[in-house]
Jmol script that loads the backbone (N, CA, C; Angstrom):
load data "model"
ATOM      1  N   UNK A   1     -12.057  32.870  19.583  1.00  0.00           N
ATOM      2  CA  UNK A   1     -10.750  32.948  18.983  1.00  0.00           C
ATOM      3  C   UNK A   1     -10.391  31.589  18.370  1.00  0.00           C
ATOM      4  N   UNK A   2     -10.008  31.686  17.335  1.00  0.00           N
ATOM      5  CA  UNK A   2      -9.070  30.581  16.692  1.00  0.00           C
ATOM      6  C   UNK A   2      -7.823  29.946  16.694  1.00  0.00           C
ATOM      7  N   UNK A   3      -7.953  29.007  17.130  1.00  0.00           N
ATOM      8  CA  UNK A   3      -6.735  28.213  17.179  1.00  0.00           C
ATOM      9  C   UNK A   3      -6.275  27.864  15.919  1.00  0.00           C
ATOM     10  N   UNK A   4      -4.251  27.781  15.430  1.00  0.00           N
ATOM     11  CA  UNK A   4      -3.867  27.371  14.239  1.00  0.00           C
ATOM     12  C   UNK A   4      -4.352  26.432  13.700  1.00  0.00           C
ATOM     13  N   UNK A   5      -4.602  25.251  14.736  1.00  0.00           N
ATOM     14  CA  UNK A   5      -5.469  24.256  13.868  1.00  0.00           C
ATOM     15  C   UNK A   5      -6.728  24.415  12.902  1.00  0.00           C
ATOM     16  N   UNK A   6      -7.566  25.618  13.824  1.00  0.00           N
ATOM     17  CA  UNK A   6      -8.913  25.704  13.481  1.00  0.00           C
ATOM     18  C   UNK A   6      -8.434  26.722  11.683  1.00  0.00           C
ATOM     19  N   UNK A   7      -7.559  27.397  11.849  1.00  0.00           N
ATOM     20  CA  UNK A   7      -7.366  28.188  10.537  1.00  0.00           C
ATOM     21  C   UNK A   7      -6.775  27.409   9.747  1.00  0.00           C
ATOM     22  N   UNK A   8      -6.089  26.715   9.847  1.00  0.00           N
ATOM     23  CA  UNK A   8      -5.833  25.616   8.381  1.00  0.00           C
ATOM     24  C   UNK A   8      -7.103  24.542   8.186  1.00  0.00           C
ATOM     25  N   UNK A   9      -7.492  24.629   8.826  1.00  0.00           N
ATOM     26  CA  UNK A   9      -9.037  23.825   8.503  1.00  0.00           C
ATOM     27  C   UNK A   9      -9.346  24.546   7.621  1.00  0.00           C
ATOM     28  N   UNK A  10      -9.521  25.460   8.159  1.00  0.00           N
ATOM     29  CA  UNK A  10     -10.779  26.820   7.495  1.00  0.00           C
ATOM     30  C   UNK A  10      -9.948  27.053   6.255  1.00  0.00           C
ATOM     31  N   UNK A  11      -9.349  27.035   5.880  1.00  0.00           N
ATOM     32  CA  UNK A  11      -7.968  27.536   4.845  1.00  0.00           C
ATOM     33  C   UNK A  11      -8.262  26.066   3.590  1.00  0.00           C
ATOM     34  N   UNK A  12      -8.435  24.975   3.937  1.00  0.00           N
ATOM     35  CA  UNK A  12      -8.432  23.752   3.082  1.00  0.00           C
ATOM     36  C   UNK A  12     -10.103  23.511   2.860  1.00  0.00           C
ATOM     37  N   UNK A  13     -10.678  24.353   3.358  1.00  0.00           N
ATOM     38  CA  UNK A  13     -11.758  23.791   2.972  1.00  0.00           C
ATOM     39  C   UNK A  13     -12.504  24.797   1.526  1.00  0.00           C
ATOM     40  N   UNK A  14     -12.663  23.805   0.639  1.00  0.00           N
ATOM     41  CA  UNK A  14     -13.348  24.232  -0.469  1.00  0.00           C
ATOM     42  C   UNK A  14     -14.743  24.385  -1.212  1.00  0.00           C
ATOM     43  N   UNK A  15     -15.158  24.868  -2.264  1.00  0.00           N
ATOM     44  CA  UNK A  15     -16.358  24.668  -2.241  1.00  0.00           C
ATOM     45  C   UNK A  15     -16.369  23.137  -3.406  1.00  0.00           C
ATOM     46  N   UNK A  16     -17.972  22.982  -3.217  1.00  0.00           N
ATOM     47  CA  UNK A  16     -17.894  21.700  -4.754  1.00  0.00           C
ATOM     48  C   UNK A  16     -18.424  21.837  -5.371  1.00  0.00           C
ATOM     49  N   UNK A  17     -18.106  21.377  -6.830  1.00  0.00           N
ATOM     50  CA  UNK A  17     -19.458  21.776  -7.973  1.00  0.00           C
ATOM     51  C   UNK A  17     -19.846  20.714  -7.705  1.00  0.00           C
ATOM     52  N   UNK A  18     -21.325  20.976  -7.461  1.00  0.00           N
ATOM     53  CA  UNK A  18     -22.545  20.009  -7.790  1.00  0.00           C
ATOM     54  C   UNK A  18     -23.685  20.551  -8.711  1.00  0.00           C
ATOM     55  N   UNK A  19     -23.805  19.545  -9.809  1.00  0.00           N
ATOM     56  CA  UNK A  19     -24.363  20.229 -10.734  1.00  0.00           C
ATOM     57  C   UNK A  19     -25.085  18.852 -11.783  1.00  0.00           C
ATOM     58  N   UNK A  20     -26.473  19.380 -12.089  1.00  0.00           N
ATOM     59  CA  UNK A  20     -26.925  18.569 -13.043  1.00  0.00           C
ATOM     60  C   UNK A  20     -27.221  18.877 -14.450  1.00  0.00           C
ATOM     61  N   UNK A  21     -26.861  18.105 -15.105  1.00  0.00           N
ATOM     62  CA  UNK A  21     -26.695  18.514 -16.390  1.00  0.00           C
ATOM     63  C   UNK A  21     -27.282  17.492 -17.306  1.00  0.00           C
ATOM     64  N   UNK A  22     -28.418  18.621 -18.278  1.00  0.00           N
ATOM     65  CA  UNK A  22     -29.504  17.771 -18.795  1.00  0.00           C
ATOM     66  C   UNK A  22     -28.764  17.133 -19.860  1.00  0.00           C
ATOM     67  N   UNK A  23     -29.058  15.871 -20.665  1.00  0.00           N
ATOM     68  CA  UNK A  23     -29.042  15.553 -21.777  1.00  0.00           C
ATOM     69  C   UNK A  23     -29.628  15.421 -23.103  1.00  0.00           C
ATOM     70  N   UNK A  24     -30.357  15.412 -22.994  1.00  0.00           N
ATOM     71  CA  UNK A  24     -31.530  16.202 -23.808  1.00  0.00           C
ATOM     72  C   UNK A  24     -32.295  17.109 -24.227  1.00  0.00           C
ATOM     73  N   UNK A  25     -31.160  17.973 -25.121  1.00  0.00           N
ATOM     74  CA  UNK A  25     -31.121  19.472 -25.615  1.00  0.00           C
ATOM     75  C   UNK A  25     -31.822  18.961 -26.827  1.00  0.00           C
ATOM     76  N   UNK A  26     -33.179  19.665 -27.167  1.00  0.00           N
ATOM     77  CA  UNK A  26     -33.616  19.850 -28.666  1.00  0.00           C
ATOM     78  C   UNK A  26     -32.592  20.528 -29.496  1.00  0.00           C
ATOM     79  N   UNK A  27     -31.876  21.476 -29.519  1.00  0.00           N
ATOM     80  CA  UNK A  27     -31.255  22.159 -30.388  1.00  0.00           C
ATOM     81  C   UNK A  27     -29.871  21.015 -30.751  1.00  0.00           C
ATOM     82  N   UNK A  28     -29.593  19.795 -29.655  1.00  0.00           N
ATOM     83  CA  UNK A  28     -28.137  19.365 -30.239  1.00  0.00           C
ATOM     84  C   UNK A  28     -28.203  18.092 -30.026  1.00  0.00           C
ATOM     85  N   UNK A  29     -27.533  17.324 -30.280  1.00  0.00           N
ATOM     86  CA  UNK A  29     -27.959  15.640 -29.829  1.00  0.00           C
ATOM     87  C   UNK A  29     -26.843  15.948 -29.132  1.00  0.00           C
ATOM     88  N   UNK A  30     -27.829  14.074 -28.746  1.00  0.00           N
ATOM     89  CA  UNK A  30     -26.564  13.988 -27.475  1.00  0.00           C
ATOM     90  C   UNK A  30     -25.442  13.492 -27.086  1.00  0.00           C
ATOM     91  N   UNK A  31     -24.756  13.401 -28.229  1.00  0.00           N
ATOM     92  CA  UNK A  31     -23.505  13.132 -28.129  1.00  0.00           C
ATOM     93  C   UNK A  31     -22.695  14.336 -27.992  1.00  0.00           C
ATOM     94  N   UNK A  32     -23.068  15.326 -28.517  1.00  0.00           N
ATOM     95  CA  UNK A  32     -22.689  16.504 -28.601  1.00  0.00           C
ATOM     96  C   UNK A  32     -22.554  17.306 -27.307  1.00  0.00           C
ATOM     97  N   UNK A  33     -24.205  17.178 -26.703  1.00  0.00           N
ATOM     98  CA  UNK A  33     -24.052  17.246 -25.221  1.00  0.00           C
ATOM     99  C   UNK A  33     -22.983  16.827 -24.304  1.00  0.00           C
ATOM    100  N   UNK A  34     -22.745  15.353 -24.659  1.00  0.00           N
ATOM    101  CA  UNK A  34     -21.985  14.531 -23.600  1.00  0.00           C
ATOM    102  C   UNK A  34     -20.572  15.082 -23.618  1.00  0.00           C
ATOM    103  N   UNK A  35     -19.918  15.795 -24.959  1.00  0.00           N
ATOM    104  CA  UNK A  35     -18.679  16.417 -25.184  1.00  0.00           C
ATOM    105  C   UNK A  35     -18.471  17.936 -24.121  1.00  0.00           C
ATOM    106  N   UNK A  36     -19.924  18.750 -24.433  1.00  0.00           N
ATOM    107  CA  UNK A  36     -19.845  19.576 -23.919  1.00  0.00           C
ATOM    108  C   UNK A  36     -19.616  19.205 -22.362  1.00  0.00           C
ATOM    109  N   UNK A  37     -20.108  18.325 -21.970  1.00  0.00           N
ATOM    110  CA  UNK A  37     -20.482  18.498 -20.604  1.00  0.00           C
ATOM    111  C   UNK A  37     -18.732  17.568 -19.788  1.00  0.00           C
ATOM    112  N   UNK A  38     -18.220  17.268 -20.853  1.00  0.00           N
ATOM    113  CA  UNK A  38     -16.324  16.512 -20.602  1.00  0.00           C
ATOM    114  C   UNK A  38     -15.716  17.895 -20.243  1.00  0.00           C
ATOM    115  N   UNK A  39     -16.274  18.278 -21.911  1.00  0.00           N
ATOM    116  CA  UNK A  39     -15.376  19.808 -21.124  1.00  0.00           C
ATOM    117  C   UNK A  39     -15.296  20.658 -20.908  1.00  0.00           C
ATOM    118  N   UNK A  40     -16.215  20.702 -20.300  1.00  0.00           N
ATOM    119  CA  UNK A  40     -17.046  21.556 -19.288  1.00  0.00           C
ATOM    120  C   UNK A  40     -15.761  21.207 -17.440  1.00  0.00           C
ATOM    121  N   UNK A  41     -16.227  19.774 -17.302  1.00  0.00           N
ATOM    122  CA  UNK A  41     -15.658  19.086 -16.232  1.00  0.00           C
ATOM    123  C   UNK A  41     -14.499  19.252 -16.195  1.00  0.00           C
ATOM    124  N   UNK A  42     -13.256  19.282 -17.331  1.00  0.00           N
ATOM    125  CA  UNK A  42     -12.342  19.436 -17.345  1.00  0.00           C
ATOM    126  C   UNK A  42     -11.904  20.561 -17.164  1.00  0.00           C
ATOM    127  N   UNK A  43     -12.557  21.413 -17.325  1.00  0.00           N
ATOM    128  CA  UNK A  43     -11.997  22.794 -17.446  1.00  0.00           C
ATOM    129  C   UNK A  43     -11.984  23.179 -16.087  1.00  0.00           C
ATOM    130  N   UNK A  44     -12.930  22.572 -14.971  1.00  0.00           N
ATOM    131  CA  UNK A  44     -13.322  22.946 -13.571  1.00  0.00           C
ATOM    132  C   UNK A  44     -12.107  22.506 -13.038  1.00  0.00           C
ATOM    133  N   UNK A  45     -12.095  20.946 -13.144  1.00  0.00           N
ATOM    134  CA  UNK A  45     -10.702  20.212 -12.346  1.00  0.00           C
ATOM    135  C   UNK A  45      -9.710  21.147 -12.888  1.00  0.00           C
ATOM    136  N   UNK A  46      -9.024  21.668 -14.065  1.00  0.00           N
ATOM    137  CA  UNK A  46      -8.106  22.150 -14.549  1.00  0.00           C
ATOM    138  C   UNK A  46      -7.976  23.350 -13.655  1.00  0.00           C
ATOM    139  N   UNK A  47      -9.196  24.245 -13.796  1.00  0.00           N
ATOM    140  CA  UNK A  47      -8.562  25.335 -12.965  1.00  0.00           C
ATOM    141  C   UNK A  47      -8.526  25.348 -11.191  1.00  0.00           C
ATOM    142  N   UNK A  48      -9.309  23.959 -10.583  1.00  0.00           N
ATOM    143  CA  UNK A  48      -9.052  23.987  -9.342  1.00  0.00           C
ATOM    144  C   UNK A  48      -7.748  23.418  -9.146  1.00  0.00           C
ATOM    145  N   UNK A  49      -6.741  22.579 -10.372  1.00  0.00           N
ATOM    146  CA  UNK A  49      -5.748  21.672  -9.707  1.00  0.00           C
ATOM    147  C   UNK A  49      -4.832  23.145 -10.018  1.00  0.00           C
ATOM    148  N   UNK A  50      -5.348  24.481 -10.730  1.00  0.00           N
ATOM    149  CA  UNK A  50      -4.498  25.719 -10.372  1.00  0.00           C
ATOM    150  C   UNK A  50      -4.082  26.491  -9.277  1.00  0.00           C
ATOM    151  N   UNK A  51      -5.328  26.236  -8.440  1.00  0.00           N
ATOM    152  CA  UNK A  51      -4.776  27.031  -6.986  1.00  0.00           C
ATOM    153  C   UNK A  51      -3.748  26.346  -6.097  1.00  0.00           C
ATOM    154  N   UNK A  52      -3.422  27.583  -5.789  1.00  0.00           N
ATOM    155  CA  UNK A  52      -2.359  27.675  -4.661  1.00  0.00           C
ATOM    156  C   UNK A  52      -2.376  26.524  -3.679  1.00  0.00           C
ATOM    157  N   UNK A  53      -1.555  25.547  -3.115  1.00  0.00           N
ATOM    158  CA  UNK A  53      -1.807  24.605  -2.239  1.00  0.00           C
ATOM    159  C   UNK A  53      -1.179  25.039  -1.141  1.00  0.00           C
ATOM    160  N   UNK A  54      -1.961  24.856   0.033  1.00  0.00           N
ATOM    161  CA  UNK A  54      -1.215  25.175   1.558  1.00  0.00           C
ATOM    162  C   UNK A  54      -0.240  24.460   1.747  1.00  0.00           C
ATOM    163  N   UNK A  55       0.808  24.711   2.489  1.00  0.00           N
ATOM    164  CA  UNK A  55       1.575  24.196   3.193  1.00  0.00           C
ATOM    165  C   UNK A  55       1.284  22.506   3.614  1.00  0.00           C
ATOM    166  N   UNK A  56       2.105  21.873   3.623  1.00  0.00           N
ATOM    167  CA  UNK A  56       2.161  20.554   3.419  1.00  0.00           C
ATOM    168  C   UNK A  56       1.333  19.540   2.780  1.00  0.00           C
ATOM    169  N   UNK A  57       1.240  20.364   1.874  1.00  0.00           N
ATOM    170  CA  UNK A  57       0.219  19.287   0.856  1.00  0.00           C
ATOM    171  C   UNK A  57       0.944  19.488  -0.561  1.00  0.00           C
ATOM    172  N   UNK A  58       0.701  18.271  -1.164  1.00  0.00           N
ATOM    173  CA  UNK A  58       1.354  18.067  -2.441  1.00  0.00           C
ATOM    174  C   UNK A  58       0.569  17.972  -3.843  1.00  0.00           C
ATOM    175  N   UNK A  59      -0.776  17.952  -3.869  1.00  0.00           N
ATOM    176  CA  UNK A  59      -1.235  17.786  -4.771  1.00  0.00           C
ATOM    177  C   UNK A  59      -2.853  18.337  -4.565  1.00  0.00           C
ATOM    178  N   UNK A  60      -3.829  18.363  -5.381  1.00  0.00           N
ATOM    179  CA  UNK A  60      -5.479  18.730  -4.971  1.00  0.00           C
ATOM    180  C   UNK A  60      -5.895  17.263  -5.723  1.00  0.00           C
ATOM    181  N   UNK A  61      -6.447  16.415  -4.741  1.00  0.00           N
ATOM    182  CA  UNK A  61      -7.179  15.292  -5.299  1.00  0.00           C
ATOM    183  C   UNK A  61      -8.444  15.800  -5.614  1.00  0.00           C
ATOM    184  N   UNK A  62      -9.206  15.071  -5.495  1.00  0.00           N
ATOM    185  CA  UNK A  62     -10.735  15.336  -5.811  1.00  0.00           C
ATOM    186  C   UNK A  62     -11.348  14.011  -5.356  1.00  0.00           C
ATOM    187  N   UNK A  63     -13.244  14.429  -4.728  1.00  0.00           N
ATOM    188  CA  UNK A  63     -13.786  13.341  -4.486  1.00  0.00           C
ATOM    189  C   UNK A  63     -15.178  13.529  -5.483  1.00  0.00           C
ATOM    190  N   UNK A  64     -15.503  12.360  -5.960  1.00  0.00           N
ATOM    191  CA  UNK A  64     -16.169  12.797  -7.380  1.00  0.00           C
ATOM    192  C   UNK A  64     -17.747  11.588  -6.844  1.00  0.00           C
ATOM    193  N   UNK A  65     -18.454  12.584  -7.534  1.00  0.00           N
ATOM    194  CA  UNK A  65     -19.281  11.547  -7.235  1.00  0.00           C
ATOM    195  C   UNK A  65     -20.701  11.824  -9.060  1.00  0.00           C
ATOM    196  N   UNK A  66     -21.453  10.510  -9.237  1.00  0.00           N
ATOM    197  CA  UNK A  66     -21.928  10.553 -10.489  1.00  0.00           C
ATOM    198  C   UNK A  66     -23.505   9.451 -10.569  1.00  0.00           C
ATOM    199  N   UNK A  67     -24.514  10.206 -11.408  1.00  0.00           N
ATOM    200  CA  UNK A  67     -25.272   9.534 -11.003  1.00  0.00           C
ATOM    201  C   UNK A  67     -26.225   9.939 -12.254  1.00  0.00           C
ATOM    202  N   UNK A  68     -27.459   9.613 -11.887  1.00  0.00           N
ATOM    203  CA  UNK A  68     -28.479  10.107 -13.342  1.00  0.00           C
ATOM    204  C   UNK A  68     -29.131  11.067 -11.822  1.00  0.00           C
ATOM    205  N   UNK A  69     -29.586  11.095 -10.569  1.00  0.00           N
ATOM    206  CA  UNK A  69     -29.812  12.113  -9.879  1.00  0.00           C
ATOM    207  C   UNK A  69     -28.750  12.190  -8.951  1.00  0.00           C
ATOM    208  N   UNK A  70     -28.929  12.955  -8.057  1.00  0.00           N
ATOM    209  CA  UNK A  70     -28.254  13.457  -6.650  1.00  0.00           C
ATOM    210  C   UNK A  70     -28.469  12.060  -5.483  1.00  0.00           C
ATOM    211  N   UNK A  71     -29.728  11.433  -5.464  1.00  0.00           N
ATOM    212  CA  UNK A  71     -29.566  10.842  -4.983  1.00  0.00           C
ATOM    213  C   UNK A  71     -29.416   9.789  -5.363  1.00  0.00           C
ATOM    214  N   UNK A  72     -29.124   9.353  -6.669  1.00  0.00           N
ATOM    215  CA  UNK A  72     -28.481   7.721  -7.183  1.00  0.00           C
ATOM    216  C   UNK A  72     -26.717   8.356  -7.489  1.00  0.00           C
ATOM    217  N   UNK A  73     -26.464   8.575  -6.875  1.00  0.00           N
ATOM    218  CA  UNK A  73     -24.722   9.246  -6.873  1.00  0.00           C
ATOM    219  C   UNK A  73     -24.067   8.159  -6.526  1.00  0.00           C
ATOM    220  N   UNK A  74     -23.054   7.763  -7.008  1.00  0.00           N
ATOM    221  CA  UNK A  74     -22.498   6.966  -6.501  1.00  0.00           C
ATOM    222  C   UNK A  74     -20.561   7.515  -6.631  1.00  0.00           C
ATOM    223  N   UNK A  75     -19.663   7.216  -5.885  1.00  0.00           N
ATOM    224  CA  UNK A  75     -18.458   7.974  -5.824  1.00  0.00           C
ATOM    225  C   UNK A  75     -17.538   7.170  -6.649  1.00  0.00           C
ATOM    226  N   UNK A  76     -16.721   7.992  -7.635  1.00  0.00           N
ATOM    227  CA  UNK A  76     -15.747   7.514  -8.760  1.00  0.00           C
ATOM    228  C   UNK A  76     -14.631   8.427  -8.980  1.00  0.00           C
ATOM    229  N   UNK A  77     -13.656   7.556  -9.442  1.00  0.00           N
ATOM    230  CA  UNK A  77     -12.218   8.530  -9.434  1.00  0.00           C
ATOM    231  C   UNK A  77     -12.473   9.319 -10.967  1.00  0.00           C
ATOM    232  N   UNK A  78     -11.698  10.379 -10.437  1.00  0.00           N
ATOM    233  CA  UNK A  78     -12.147  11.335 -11.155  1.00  0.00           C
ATOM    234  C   UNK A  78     -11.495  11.230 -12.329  1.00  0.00           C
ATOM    235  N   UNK A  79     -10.303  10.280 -12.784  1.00  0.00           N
ATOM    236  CA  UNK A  79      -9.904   9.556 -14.205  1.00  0.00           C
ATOM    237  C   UNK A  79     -11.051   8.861 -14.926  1.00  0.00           C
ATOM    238  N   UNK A  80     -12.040   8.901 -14.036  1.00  0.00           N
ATOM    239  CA  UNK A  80     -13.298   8.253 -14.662  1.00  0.00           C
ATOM    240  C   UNK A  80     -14.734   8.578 -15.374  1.00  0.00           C
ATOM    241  N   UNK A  81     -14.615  10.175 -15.248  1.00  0.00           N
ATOM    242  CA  UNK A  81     -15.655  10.834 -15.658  1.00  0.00           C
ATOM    243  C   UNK A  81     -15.768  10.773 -16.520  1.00  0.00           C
ATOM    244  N   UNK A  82     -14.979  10.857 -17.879  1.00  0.00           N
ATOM    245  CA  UNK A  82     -15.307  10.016 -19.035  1.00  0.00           C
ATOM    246  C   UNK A  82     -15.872   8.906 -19.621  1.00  0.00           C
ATOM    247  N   UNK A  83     -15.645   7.937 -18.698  1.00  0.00           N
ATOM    248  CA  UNK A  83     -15.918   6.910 -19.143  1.00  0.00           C
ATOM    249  C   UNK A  83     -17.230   6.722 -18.406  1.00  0.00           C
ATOM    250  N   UNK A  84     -17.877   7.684 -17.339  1.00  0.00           N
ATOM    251  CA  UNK A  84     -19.202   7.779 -16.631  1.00  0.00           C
ATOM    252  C   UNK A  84     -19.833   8.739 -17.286  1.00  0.00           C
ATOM    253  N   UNK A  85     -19.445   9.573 -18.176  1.00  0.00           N
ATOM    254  CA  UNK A  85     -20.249  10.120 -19.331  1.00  0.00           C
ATOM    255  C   UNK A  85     -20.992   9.032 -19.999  1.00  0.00           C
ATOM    256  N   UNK A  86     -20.016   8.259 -20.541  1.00  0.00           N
ATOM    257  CA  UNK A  86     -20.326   7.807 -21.935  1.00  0.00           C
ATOM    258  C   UNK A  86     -21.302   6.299 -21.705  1.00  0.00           C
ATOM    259  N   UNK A  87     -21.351   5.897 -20.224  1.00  0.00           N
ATOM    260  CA  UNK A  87     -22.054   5.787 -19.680  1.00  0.00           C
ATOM    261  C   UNK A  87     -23.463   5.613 -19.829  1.00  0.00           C
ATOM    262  N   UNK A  88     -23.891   6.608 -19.481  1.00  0.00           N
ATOM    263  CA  UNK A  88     -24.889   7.660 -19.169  1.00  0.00           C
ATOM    264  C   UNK A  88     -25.447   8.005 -20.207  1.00  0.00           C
ATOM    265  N   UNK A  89     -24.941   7.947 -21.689  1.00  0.00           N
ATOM    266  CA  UNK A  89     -25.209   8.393 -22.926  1.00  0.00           C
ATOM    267  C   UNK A  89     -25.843   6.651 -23.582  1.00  0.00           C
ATOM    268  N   UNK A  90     -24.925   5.845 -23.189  1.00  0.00           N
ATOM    269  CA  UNK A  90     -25.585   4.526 -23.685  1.00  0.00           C
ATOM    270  C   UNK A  90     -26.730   3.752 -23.150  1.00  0.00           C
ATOM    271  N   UNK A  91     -26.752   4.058 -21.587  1.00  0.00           N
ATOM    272  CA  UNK A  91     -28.039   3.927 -21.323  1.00  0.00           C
ATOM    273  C   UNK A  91     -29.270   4.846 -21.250  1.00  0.00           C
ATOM    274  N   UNK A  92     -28.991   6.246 -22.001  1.00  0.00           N
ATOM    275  CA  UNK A  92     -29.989   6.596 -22.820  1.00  0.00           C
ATOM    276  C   UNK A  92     -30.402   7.693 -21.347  1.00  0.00           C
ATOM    277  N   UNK A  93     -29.779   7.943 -20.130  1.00  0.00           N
ATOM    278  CA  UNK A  93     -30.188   9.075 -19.129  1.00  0.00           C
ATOM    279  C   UNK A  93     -30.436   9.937 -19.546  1.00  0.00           C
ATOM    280  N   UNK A  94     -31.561  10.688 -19.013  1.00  0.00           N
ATOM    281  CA  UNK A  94     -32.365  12.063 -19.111  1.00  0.00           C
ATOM    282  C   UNK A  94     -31.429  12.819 -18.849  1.00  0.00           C
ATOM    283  N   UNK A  95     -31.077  12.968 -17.792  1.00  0.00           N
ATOM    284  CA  UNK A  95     -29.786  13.424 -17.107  1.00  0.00           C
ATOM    285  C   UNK A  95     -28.617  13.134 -16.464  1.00  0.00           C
ATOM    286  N   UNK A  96     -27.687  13.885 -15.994  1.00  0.00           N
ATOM    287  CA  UNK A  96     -26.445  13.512 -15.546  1.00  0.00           C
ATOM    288  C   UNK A  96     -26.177  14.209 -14.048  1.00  0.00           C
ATOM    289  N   UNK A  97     -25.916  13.893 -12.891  1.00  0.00           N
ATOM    290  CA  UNK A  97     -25.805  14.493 -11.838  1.00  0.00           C
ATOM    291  C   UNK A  97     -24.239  14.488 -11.681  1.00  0.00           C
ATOM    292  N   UNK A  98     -23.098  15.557 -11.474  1.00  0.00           N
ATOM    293  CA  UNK A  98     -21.697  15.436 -10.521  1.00  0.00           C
ATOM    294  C   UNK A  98     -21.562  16.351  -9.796  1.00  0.00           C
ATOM    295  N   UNK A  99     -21.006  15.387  -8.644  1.00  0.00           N
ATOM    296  CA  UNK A  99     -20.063  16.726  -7.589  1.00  0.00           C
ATOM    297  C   UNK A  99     -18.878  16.474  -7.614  1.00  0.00           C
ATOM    298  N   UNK A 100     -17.771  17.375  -7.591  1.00  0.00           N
ATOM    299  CA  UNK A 100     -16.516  17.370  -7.315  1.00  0.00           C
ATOM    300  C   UNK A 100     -16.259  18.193  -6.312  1.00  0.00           C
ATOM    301  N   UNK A 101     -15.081  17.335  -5.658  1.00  0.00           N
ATOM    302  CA  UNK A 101     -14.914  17.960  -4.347  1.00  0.00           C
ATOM    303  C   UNK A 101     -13.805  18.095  -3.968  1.00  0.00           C
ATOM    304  N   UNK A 102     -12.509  19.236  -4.064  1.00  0.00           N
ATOM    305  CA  UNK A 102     -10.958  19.040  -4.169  1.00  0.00           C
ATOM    306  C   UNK A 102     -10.927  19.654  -2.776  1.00  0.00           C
ATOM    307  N   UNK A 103      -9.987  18.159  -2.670  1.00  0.00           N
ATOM    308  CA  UNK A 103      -8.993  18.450  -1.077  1.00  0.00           C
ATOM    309  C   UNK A 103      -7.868  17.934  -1.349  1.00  0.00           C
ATOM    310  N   UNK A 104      -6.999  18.057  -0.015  1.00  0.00           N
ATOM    311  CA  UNK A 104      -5.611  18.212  -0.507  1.00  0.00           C
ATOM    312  C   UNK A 104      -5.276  16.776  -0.115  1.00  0.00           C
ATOM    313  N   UNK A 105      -4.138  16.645  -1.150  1.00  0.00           N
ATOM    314  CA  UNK A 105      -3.543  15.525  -1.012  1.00  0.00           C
ATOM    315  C   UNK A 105      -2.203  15.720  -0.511  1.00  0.00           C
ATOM    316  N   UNK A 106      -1.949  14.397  -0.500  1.00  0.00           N
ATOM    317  CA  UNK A 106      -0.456  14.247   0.025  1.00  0.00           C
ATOM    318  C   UNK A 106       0.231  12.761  -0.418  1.00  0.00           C
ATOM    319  N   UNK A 107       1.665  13.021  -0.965  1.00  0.00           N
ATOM    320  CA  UNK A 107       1.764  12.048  -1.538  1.00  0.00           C
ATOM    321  C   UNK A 107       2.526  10.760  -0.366  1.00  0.00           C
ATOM    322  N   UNK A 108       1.903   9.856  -0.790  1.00  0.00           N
ATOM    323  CA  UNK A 108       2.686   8.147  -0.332  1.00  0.00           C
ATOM    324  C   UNK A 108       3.671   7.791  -0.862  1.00  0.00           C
ATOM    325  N   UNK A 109       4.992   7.516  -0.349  1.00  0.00           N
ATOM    326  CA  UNK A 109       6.026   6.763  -1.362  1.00  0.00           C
ATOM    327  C   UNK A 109       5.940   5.029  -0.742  1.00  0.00           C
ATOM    328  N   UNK A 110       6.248   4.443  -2.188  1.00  0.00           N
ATOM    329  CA  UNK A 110       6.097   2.847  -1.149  1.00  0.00           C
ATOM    330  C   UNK A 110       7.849   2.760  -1.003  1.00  0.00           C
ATOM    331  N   UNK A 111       8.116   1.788  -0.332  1.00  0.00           N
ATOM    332  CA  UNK A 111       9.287   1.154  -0.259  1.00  0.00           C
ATOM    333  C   UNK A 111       9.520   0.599  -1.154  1.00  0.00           C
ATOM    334  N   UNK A 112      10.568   0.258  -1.184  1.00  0.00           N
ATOM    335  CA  UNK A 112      11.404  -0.540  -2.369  1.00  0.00           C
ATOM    336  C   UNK A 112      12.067  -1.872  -1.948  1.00  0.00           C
ATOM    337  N   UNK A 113      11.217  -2.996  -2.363  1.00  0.00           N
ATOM    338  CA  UNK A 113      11.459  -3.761  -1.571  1.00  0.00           C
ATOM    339  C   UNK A 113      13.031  -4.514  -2.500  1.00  0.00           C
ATOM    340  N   UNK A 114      13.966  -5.251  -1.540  1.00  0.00           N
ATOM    341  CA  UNK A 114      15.233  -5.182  -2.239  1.00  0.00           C
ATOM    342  C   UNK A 114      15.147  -7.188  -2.238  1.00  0.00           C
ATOM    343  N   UNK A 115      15.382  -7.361  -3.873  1.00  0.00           N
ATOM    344  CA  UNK A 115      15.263  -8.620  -4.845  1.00  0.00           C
ATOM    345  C   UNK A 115      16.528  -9.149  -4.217  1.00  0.00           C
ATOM    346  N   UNK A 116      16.578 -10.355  -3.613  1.00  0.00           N
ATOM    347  CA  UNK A 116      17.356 -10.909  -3.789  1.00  0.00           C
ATOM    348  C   UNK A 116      17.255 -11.804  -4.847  1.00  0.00           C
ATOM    349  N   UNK A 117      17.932 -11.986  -6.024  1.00  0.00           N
ATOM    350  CA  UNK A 117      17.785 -13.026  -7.321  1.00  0.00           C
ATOM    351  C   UNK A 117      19.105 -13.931  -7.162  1.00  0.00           C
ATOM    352  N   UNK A 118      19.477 -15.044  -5.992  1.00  0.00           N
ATOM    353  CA  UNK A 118      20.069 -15.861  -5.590  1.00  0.00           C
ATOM    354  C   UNK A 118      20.141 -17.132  -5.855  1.00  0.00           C
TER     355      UNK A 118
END
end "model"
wireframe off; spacefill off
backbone 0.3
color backbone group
């Protein structure tokens, strides 16, 4: 039997795209590639930051990770996949490896710290 804890676990947990994606299509160069494959990415984050969020969570972050394989991955914010495309295109990679991985966020407020200008 399950405990509430154990079902909001089970409830937040998602799947990830992990996926490699060649760059070097005979039929298209590869710049062309590198577009497809933006938005491609975008379209994924777009429709995961669509689902429904559980109860006390405020947002779907994502944990991103990018590499020329799976195992040269290295983890980057996901405002950055663009600029880890283009990347990847200048140093001339065979291929492109990402996973994305959305979990829930929650937002931080900072304080406000109060100026005395005396």
């Amino acid at each position: 039997m399950l405990h509430i804890r154990d079902k909001t676990q089970e409830s937040l947990k998602t799947d990830a795209m992990k996926k490699t994606f060649p760059i070097n299509d005979p039929k298209n160069a590869p710049t062309r590639v590198i577009e497809a494959i933006k938005s491609e990415l975008r379209k994924y984050v777009k429709r995961e930051r669509k689902k429904n969020l559980p109860e006390g969570v405020d947002f779907w972050d994502f944990d991103c990770k990018v590499g020329e394989t799976a195992n040269h991955a290295l983890p980057l914010h996901v405002a950055e996949i663009n600029s880890a495309l283009d990347h990847a295109l200048a140093d001339e990679w065979t291929s492109v490896y990402f996973e994305i991985l959305a979990k829930p966020g929650v937002r931080t407020y900072k304080t406000k710290e109060s100026s005395s200008a005396q």
